[in-house]
Residue frames relative to the residue before (quaternion, step in Angstrom):
aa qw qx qy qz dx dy dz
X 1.0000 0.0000 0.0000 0.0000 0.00 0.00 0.00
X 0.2806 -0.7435 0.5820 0.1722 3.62 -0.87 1.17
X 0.3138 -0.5913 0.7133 0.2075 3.97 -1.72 0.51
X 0.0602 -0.4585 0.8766 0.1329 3.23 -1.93 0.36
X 0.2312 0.6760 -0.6928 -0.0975 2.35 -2.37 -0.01
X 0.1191 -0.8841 0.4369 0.1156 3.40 -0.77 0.69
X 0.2872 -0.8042 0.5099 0.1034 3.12 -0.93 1.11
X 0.1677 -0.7291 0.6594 0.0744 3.51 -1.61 0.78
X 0.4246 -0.7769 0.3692 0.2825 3.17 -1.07 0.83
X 0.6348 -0.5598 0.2786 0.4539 3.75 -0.53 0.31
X 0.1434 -0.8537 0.4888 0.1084 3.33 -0.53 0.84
X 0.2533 -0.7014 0.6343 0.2038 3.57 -0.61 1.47
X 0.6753 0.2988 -0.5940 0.3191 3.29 -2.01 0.51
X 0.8342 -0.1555 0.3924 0.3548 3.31 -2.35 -0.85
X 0.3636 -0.7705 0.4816 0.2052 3.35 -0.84 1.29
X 0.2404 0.8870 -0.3281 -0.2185 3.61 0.07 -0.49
X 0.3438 -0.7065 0.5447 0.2933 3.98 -0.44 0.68
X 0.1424 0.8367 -0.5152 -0.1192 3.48 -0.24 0.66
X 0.6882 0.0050 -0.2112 0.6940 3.77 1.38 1.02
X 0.5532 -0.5722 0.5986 0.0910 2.63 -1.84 1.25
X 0.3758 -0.5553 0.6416 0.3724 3.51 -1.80 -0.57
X 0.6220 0.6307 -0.2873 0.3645 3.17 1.07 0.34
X 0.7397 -0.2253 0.4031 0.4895 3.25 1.21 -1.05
X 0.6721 0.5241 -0.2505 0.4592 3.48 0.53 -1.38
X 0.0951 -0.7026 0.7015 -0.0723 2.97 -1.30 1.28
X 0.1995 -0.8487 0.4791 0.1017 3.57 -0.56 0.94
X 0.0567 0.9640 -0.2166 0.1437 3.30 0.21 1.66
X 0.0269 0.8810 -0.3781 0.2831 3.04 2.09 1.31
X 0.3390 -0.6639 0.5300 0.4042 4.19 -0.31 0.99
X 0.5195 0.4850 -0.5286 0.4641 4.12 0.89 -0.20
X 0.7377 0.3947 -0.4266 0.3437 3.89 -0.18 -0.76
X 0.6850 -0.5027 0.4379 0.2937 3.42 -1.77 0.65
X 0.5138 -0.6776 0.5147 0.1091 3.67 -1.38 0.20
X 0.6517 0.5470 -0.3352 0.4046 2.95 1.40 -0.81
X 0.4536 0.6675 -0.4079 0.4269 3.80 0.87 -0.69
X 0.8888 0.2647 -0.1003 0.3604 3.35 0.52 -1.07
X 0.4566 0.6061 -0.3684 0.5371 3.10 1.63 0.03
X 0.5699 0.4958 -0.3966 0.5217 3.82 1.10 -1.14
X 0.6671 0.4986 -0.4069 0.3752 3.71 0.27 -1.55
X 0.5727 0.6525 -0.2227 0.4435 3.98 1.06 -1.12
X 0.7450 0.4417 -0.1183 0.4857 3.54 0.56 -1.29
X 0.6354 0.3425 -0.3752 0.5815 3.95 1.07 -0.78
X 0.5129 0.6509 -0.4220 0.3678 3.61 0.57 -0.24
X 0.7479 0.2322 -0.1210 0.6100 3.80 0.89 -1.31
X 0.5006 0.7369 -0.2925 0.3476 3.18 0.82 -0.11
X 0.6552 0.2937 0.0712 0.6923 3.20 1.26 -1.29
X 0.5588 -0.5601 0.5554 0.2560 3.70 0.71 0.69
X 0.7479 -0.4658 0.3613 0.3053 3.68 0.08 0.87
X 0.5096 0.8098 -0.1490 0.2495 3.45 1.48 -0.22
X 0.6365 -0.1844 0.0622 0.7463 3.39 1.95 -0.97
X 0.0446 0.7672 -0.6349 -0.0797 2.66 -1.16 -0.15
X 0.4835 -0.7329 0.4338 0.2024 3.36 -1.51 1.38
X 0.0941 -0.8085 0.5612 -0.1501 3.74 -0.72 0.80
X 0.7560 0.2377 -0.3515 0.4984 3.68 -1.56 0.41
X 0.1063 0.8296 -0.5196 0.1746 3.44 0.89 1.38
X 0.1576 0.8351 -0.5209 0.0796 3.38 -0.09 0.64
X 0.4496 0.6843 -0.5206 0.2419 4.15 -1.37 0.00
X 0.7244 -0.3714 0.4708 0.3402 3.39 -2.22 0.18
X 0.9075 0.0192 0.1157 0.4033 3.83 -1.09 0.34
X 0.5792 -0.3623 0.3217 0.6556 3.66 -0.50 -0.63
X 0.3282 0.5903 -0.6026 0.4252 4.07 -0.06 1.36
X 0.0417 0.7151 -0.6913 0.0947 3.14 -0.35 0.89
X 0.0262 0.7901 -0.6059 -0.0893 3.34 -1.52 1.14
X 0.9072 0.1999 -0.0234 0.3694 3.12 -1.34 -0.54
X 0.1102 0.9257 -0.3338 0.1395 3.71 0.49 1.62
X 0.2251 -0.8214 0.4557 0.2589 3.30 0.41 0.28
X 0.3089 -0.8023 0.4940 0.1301 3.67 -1.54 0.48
X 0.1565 -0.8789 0.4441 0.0763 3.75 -0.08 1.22
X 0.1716 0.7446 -0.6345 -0.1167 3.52 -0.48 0.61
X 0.9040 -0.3021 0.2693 0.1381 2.78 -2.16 0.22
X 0.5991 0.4529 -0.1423 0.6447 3.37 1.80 -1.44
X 0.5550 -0.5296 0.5338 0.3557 4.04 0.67 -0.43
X 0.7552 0.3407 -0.4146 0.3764 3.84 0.26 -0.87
X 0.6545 -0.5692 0.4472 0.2184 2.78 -1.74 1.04
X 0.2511 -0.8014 0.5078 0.1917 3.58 -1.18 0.32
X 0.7627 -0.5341 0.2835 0.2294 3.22 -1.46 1.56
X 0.7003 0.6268 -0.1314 0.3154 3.49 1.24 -0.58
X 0.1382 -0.7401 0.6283 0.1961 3.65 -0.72 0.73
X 0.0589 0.8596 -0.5075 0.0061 3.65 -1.13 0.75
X 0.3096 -0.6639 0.6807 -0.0007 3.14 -0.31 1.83
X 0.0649 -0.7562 0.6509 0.0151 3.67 -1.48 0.83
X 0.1395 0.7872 -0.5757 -0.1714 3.43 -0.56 0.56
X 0.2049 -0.7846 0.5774 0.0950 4.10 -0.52 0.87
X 0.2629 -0.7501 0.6049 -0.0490 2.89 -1.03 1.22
X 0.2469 0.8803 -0.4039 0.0301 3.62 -0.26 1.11
């Protein structure tokens, strides 16, 4: 039997969740734009098809994101994001 695991490195500063998989949209004139612009962009990107969401993390770190499509099935993919803006 094989293990994975993936590690992240500790991240110093303010956590923030700026979308959910639910809905939540974190829209404070202090929080960043870019979270939601990215969540925005896989959306048209992909032809209305998925779109990436429960963006959440320290500065332009972005962890643990989840992928929604349209059909429900889950996707094969882990995706660490780092934006640079």
């Amino acid at each position: 039997m094989k293990f994975f695991f993936l590690c992240s490195p500790l991240l110093q500063g303010e956590y923030i969740k700026y979308n959910s998989n639910s809905g939540f949209v974190e829209d404070s004139k202090q929080c960043r734009h870019t979270p939601q612009a990215f969540s925005h962009f896989t959306f048209e990107r992909s032809g209305h098809e998925m779109i990436v969401v429960d963006v959440q993390g320290v500065g332009d770190l972005y962890t643990d994101p989840q992928i929604h499509t349209m059909d429900g099935k889950k996707q094969k993919s882990y995706l660490h994001t780092v934006c640079k803006s």
